[in-house]
KOLMI-569544 format. One record per residue (C-alpha): residue number from 1; residue in three letters; z, x negated, y negated. Coordinates in pm, whole numbers, plus 50000, padded with zeros to 5 digits. Each point is the difference from the previous one (the first is absolute). Example, Ala and Ser with C-alpha at 12.3 -4.5 7.8 and 13.67 -1.06 7.14 Angstrom:
! residues 2
<seq 1 type Ala c3 50780 c1 48770 c2 50450>
<seq 2 type Ser c3 49934 c1 49863 c2 49656>
***
This chain:
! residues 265
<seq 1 type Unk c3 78756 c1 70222 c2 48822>
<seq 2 type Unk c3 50317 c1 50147 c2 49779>
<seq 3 type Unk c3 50116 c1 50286 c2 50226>
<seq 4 type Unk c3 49976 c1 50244 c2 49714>
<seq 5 type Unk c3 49610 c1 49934 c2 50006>
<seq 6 type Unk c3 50017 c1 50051 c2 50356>
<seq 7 type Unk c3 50161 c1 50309 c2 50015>
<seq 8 type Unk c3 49778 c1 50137 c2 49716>
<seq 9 type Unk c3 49729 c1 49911 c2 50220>
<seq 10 type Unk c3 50108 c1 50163 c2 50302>
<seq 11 type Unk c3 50031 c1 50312 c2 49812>
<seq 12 type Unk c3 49685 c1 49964 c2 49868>
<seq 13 type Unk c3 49809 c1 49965 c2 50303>
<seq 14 type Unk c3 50141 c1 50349 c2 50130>
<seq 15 type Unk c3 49928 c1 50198 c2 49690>
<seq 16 type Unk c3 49651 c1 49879 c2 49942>
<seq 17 type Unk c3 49873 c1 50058 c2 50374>
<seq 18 type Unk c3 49671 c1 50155 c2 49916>
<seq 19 type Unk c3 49633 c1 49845 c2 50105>
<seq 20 type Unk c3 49993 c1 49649 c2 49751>
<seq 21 type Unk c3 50283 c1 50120 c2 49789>
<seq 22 type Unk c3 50192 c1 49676 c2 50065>
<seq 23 type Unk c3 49912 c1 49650 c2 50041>
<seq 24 type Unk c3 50214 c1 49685 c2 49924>
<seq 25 type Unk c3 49781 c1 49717 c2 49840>
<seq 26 type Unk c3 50257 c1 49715 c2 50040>
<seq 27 type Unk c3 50399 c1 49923 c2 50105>
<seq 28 type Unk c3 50013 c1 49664 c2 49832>
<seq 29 type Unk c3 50174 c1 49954 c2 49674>
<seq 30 type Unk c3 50112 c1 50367 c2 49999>
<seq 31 type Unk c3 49783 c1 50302 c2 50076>
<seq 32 type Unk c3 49658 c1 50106 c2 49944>
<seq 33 type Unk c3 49841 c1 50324 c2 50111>
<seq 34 type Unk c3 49773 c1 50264 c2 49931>
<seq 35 type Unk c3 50085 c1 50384 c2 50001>
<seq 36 type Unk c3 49716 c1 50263 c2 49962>
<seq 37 type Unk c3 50083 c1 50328 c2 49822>
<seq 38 type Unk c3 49877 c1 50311 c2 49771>
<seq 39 type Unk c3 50139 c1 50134 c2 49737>
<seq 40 type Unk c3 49855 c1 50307 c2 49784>
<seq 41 type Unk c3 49761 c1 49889 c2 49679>
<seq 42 type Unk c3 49978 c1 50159 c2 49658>
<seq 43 type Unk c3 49692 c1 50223 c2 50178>
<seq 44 type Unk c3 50236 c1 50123 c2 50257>
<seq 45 type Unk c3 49827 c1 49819 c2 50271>
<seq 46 type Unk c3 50156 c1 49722 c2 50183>
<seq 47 type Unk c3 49947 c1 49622 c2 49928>
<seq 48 type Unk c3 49994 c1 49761 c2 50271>
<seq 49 type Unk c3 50254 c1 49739 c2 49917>
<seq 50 type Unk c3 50004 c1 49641 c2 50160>
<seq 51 type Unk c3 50357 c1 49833 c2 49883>
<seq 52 type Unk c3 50094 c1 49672 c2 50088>
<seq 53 type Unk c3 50367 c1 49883 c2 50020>
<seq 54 type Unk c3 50109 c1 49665 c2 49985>
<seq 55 type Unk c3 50396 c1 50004 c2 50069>
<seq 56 type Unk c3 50169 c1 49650 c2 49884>
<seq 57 type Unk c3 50258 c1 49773 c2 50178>
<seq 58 type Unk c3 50269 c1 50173 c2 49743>
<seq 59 type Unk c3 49854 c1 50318 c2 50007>
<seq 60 type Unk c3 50144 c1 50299 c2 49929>
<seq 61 type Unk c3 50212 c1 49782 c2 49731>
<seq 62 type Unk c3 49642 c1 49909 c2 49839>
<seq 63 type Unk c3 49697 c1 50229 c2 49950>
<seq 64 type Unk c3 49724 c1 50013 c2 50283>
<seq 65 type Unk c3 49664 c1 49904 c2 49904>
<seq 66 type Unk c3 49772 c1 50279 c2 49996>
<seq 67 type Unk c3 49584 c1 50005 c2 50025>
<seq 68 type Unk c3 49864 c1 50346 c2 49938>
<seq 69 type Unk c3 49599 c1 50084 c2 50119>
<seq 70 type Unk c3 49794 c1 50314 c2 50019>
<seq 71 type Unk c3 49639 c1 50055 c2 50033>
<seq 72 type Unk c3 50084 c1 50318 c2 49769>
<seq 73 type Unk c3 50153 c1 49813 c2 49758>
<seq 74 type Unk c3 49867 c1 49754 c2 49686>
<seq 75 type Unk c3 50185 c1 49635 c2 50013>
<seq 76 type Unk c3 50181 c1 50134 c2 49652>
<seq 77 type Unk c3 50136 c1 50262 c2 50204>
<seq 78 type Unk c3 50134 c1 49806 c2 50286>
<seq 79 type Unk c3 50145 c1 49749 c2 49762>
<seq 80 type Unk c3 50209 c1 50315 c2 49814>
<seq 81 type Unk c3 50074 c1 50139 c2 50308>
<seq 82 type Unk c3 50169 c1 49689 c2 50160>
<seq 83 type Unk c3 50205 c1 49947 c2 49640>
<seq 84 type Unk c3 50134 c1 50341 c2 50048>
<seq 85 type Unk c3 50140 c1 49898 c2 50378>
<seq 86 type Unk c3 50151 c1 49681 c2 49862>
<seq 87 type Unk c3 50155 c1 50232 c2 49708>
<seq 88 type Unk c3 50153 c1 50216 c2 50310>
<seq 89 type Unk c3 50101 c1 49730 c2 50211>
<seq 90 type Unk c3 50220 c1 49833 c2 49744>
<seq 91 type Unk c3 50228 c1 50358 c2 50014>
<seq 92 type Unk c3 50005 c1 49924 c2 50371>
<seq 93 type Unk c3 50097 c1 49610 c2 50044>
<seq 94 type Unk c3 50268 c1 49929 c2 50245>
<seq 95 type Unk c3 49911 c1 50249 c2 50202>
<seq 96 type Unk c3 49667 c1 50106 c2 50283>
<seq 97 type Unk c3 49752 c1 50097 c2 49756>
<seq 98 type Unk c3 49648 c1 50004 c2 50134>
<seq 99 type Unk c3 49967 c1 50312 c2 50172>
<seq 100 type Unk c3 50175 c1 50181 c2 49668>
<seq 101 type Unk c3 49737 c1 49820 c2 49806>
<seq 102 type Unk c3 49743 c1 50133 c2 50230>
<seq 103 type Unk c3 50101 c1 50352 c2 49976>
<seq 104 type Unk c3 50066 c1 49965 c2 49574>
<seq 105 type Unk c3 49670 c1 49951 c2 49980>
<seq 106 type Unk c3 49869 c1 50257 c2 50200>
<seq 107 type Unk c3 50169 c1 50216 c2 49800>
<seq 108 type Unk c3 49914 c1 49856 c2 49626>
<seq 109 type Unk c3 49672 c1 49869 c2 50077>
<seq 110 type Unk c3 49825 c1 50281 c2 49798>
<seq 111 type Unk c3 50244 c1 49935 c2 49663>
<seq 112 type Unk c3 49888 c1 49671 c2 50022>
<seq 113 type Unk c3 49626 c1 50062 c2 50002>
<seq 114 type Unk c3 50031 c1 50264 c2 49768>
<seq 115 type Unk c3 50133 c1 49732 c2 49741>
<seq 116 type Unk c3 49752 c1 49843 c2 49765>
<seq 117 type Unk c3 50093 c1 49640 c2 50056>
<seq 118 type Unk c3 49881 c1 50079 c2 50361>
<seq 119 type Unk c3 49649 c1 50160 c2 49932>
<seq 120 type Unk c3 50097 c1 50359 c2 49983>
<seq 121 type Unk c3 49914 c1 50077 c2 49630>
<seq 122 type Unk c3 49745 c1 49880 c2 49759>
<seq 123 type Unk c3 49721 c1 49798 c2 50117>
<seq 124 type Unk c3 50103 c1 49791 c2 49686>
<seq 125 type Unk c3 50299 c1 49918 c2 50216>
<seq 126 type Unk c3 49828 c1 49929 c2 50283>
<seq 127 type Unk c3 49779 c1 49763 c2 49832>
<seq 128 type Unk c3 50296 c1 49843 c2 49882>
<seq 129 type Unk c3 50150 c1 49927 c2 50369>
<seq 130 type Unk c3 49699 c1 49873 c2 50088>
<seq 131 type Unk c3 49976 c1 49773 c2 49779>
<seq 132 type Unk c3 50357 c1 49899 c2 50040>
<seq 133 type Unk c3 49959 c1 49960 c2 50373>
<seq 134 type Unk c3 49644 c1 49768 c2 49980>
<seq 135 type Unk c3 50213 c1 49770 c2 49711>
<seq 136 type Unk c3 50234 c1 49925 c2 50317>
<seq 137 type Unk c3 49754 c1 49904 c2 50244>
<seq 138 type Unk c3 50104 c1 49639 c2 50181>
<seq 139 type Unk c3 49809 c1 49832 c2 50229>
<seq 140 type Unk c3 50068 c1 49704 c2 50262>
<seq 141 type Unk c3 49851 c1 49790 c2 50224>
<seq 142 type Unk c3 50201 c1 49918 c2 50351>
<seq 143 type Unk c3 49862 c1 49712 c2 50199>
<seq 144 type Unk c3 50055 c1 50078 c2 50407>
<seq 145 type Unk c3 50015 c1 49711 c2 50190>
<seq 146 type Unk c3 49885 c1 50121 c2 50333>
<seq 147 type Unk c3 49932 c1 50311 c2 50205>
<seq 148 type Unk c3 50050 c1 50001 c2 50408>
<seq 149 type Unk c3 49982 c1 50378 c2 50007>
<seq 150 type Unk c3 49743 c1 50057 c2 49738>
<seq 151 type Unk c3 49875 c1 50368 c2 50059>
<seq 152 type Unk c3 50352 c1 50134 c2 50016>
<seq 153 type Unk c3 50093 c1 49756 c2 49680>
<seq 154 type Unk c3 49685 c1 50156 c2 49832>
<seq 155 type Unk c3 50079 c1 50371 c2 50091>
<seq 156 type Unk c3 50382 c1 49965 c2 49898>
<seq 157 type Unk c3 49864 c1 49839 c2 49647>
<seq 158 type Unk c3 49810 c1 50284 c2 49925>
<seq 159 type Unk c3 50171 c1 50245 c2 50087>
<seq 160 type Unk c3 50328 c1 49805 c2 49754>
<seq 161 type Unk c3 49749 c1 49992 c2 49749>
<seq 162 type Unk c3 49895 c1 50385 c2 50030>
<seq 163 type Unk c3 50388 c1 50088 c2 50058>
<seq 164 type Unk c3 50057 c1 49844 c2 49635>
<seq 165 type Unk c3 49697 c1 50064 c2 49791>
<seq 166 type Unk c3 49859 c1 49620 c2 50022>
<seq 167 type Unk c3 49633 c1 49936 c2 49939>
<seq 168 type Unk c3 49875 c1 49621 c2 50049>
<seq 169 type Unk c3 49838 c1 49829 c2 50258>
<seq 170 type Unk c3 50117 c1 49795 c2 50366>
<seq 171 type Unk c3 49767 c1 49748 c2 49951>
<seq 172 type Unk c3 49915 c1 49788 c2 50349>
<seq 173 type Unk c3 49811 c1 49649 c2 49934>
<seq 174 type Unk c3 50027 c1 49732 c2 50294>
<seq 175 type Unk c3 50405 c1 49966 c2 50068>
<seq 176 type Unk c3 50005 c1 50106 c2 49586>
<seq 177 type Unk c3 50197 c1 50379 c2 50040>
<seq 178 type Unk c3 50096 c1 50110 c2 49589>
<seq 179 type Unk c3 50110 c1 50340 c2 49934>
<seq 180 type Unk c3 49909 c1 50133 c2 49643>
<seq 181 type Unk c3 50270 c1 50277 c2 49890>
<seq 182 type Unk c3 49939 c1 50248 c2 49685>
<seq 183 type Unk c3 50249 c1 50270 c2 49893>
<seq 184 type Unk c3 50306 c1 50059 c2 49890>
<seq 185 type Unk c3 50248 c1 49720 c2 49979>
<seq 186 type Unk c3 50299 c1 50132 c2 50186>
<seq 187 type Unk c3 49747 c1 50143 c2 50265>
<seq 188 type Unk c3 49860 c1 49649 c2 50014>
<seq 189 type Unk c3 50387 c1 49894 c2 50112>
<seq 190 type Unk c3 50065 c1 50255 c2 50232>
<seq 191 type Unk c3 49651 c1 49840 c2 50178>
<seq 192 type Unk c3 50150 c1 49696 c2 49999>
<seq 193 type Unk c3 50302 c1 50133 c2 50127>
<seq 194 type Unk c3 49849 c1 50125 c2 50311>
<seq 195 type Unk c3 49762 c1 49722 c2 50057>
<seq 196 type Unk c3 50309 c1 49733 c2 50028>
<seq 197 type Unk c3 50262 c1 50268 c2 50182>
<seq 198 type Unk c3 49732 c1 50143 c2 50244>
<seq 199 type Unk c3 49852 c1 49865 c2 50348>
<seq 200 type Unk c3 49661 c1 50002 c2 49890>
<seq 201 type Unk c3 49891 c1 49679 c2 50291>
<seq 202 type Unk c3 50056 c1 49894 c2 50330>
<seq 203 type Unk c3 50099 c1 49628 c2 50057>
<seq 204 type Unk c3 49848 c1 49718 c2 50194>
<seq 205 type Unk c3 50205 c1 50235 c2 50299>
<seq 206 type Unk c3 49859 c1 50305 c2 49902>
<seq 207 type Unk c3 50292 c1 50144 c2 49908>
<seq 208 type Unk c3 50000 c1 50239 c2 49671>
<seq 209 type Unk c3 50168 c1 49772 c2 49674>
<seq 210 type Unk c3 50003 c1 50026 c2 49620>
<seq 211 type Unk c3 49771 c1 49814 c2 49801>
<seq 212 type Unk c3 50152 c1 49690 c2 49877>
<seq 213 type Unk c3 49713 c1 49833 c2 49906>
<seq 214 type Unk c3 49907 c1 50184 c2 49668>
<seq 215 type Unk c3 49964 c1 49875 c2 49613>
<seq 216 type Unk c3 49974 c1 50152 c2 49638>
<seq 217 type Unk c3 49722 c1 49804 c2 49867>
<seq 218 type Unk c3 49977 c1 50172 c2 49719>
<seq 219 type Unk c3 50125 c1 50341 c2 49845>
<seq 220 type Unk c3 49952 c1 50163 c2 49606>
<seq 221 type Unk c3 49909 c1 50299 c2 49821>
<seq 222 type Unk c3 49683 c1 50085 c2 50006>
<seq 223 type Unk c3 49793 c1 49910 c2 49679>
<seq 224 type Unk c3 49697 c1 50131 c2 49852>
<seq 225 type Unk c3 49773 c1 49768 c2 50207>
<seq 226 type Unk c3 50105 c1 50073 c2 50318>
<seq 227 type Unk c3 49803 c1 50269 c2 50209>
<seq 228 type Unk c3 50250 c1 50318 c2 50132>
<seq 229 type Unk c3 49873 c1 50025 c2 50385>
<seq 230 type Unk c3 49983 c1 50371 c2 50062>
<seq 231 type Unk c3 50158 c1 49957 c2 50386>
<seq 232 type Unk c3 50102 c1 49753 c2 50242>
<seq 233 type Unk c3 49736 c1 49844 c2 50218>
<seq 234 type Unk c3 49976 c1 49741 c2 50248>
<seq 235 type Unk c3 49737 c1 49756 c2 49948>
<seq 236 type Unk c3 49870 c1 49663 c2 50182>
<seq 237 type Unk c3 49827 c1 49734 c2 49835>
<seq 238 type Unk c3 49739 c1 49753 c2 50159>
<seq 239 type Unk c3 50046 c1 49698 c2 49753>
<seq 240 type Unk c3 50214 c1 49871 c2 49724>
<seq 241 type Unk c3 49741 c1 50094 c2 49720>
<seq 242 type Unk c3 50042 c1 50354 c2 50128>
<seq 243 type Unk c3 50348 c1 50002 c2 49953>
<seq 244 type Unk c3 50024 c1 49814 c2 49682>
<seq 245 type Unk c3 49705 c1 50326 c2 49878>
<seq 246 type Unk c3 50254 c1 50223 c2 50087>
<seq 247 type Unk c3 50250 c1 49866 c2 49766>
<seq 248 type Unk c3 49723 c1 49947 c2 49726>
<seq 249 type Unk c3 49946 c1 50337 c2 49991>
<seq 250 type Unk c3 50344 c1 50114 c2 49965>
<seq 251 type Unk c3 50067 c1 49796 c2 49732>
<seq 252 type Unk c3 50198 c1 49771 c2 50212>
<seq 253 type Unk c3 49802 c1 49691 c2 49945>
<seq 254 type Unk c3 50309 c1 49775 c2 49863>
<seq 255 type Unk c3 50204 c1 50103 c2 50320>
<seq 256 type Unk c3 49735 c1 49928 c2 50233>
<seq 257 type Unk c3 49995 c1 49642 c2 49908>
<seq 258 type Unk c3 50340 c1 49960 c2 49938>
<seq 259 type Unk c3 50164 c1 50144 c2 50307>
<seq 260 type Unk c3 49705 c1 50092 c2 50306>
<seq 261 type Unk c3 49796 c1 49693 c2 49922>
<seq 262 type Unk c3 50349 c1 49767 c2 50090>
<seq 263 type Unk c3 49996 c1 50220 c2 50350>
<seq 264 type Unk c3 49658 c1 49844 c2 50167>
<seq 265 type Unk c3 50133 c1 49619 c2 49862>
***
């Protein structure tokens, strides 16, 4: 780890000391980690803010990557939110930046709700986000080799996918373990980002290790035929027919034989 990342991290650690107000996700290929905050809404009250940094090899000479959620907030409004904290961060590049980005926005979170583009006029412009945000929706399919820890594996999936604002499905048939992503693209990365970078298993030792056994079968934007899963569930399936269903009814028909159907040969 580059010893400005270090140091940034050190600092980090002592200023956000509160109950769950901290939590590093990963240490590989950088940093990842997860800082809960408030910061005062366009109604005065505060918003719960969930903001996850990841700090590159050459950070601070490059821009961190930054994954915005809140329960309080519409997907169009995280998305706006986490351009404006790019938009700061390039003024602060060569230098610490995340806890100044963490107190800009608690500052300027209400200006940027009260903007149109973020929901805060017309409903006309609301629609319009909305509409913005569902022409953007990817979705992927991750094949898992293996799980030795499953119920921890599980637990730490869904809680990633909550954390990022994933629906899909972890689908269990036989040794067959597919993962099913929708949402937004760069959301969809930072997933895969912490699924490769994170100790997610235990080894034939039982010690804790990163997943290294994982594949993009397939990934695109979603299209008209494709069902939008509401939330993230964990489901197990008794045969093959019952899994090939599942994709039939999401549209996924094509995939199914083209990628899960080569699995069971």
């Amino acid at each position: 780890m580059a010893e400005p990342v270090r140091q940034e991290l050190s600092a980090l650690a002592a200023i956000f000391c509160g109950p769950d107000e901290w939590e590093v996700l990963s240490l590989s290929d950088g940093a990842v980690f997860r800082i809960l905050t408030k910061a005062e809404g366009f109604t005065d009250t505060d918003i719960p803010l969930q903001l996850v940094f990841h700090l590159p090899l050459s950070y601070p000479s490059c821009l961190p990557g930054i994954v915005v959620n809140s329960k309080h907030l519409t997907r169009a409004q995280c998305e706006i939110v986490k351009e404006k904290l790019l938009e700061q961060a390039e003024t602060l590049l060569l230098e610490p930046m995340v806890h100044e980005l963490v107190l800009w926005i608690q500052e300027n979170l209400r200006h940027i709700l009260k903007c149109p583009e973020a929901g805060g006029g017309s409903e006309k412009c609301s629609s319009a986000a909305s509409m913005t945000v569902d022409d953007g929706l990817w979705m992927t399919l991750l094949h898992l080799d293996h799980m030795r820890a499953k119920a921890k594996y599980v637990k730490t999936v869904e809680k990633w996918a909550s954390d990022l604002r994933l629906t899909g499905r972890l689908m269990f048939m036989g040794k067959i373990i597919l993962i099913l992503l929708q949402g937004d693209r760069n959301d969809i990365k930072e997933y895969l980002i912490l699924q490769k970078t994170c100790k997610v298993d235990v080894d034939s030792s039982g010690k804790k290790c990163k997943e290294k056994m994982i594949s993009v079968l397939f990934e695109t934007k979603v299209q008209t035929e494709h069902k939008r899963f509401l939330a993230f569930e964990v489901k197990e399936y008794s045969s093959l027919d019952e899994l090939q269903k599942e994709f039939e009814t999401t549209g996924l028909k094509k995939l199914f034989s083209e990628c899960v159907l080569r699995l069971v040969k």
